[in-house]
N, C-alpha and C positions, 0 to 999 in steps of 0.2 A: 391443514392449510396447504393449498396447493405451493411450492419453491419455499415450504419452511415461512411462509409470511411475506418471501419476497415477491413482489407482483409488477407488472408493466402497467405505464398509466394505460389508461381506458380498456383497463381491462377486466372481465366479470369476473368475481373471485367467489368461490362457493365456500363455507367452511363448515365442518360438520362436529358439532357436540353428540359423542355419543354419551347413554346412559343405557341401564342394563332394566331399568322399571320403564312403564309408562309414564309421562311426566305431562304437571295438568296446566303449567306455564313455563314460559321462554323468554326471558330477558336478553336482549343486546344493547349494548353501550356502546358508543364513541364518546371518547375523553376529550375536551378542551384541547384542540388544535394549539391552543397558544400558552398551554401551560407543556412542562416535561414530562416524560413520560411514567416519572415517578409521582407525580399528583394526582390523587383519586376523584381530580374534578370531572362527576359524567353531568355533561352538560346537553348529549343529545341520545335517545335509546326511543326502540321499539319492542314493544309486547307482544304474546301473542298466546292464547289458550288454543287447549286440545281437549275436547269433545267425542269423547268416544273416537279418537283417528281422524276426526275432524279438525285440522289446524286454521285458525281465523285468528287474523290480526285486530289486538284490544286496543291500544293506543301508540300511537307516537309521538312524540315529543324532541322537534317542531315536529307539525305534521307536515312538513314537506319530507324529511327523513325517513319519511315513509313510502316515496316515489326513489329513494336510492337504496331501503333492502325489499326483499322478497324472498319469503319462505317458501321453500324449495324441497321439502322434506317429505320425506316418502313413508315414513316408520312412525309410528308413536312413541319410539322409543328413543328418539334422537332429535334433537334440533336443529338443522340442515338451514342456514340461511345464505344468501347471494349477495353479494356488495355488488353494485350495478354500474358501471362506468366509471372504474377507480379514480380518483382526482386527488393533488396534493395533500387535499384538507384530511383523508384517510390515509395519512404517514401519523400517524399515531396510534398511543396506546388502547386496545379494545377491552372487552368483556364481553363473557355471556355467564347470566345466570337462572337455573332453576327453581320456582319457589320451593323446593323442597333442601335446597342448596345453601349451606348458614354464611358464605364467603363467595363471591363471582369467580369464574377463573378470567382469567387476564390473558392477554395475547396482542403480539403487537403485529404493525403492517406498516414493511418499510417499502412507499414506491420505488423502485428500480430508475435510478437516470444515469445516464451514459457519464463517464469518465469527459470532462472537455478540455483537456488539453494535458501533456506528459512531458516533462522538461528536467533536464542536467544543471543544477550550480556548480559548477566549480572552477578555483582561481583558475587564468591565462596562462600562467607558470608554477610550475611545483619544483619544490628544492629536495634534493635526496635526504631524506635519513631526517625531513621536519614534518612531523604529523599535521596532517590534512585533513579537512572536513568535506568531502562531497557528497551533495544530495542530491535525490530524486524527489521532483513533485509535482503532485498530481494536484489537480485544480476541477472543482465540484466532483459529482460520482456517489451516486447513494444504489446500493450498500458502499461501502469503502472498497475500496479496489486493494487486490496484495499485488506486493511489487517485488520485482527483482532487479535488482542493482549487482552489475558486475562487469567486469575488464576481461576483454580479449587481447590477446591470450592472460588467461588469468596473472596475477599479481604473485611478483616473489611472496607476501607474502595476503594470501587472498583473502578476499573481504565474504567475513562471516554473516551469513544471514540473521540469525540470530541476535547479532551485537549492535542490528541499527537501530537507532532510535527516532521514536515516531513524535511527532508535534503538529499540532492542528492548531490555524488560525482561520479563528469563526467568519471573521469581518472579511478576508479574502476565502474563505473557501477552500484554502489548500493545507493540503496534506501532505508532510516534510519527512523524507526517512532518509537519512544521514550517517554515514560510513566514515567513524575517523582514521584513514590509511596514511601510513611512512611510507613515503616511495622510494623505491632503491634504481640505481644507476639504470638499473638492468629493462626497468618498467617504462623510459621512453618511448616514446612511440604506441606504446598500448591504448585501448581503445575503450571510454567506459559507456556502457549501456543499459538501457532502465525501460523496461515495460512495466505497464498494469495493467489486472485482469480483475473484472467482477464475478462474483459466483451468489448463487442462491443461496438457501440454508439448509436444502433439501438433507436427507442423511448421505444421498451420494451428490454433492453440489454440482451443479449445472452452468455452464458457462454464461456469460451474460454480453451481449454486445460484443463481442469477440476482444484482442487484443491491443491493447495503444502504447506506442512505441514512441521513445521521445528522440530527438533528434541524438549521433552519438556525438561527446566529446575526446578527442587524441590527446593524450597525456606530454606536455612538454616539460622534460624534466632535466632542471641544470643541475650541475657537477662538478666538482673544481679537476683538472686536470690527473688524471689517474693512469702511472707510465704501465704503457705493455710490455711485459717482461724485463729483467732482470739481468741477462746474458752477460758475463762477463767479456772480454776484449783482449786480444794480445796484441804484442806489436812489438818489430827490434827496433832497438837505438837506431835516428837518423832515418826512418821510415816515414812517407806521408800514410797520414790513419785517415779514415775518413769514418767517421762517430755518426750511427742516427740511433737513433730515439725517436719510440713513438708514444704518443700519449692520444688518450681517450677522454674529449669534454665536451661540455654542452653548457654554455656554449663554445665556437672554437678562442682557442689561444692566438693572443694579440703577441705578446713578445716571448722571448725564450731569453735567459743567460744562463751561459754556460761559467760554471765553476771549477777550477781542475784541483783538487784538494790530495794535498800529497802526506803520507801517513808515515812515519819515519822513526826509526829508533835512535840514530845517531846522529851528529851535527851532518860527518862526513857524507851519512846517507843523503841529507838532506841538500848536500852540493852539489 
């Protein structure tokens, strides 16, 4: 099967049964569009005998099904048939069988349609250090699209490909893969972004439609006041001091009070 079964619509798809004997019939099946593809209901197939090298279509069933394949085969020894102007109703499950064959093989055909739209959820503000859910999702796309969900400059601590979870709702169409990250002080300002790419099923997959990039979202992340450095301070008796202190938040600090806490062993010390 030409892209591993994956095919564009209106497009001619050839597939090839080989066999290693002469074979004296050729069965194809299309499965019930409206069952899954786990149901062996063949509701629509074409025949076809070999006469000496001679391949002539026996029946179809309807026979209009017979105006969308054509035997295409070159050899006695293989079944070579053409799906002719691929359309939705050929996203399902197929067959082909030999009368000599006690079981059909089975084979599926998933049409190809573009990804239609690529999108970021996640909350307007993030709190440091409270676990977060952001997702990417993608909305229609057959085959399934894979996705990369990621933050520039990457996350103190980065989000694993491996650890997001996929969810699909049927009635919208979209496809949800969700990243639970703690954001630390430091991930501010970082930038998250999410593409999706389709590929065939070929054994070296092939790109599909190129890539869709969903708009990015910038991380706003608050903080409760966190002082920069430590420094100690000196100062003689009867000197004006002049004290700063700086602090780092998000958002900025409304008031400050200052504390002067005096640490003292003796009463005397402490007059």
């Amino acid at each position: 099967l030409p892209g591993g079964g994956v095919v564009s619509l209106g497009q001619d798809v050839e597939f090839n049964y080989a066999n290693t004997e002469e074979w004296f019939m050729c069965s194809v099946y299309r499965y019930d569009p409206a069952q899954s593809r786990q149901d062996d209901v063949e509701t629509e197939f074409c025949s076809y005998v070999n006469r000496g090298g001679e391949v002539s279509q026996l029946k179809c069933d309807p026979a209009s099904f017979g105006d969308h394949l054509q035997y295409t085969g070159t050899s006695g020894t293989d079944c070579t048939v053409t799906i002719k102007n691929i359309t939705m109703q050929d996203d399902v499950s197929w067959a082909v069988r030999l009368a000599s064959d006690l079981e059909p093989t089975k084979f599926d055909i998933t049409v190809a349609v573009a990804t239609e739209n690529v999108s970021i959820e996640a909350p307007t503000v993030f709190v440091a250090g409270t676990p977060t859910n952001v997702s990417c999702v993608a909305t229609g796309g057959s085959p399934k699209p894979m996705i990369l969900l990621a933050a520039l400059p990457p996350l103190e601590t980065p989000i694993d490909p491996n650890s997001l979870i996929e969810t699909f709702d049927e009635s919208l169409q979209q496809r949800r893969f969700t990243a639970l990250i703690t954001p630390d002080i430091k991930d501010n300002g970082k930038e998250f972004q999410c593409t999706a790419q389709q590929y065939d099923n070929s054994p070296e997959p092939k790109e599909l439609f190129g890539k869709f990039t969903a708009d990015p979202v910038t991380m706003d992340v608050t903080f409760t006041p966190q002082p920069i450095g430590d420094e100690a301070f000196k100062a003689k008796i009867g000197e004006d001091v002049l004290v700063g202190i700086e602090f780092l938040s998000n958002p900025a600090v409304d008031t400050f009070s200052w504390v002067n806490e005096v640490q003292v062993e003796t009463q005397e010390q402490a007059n």
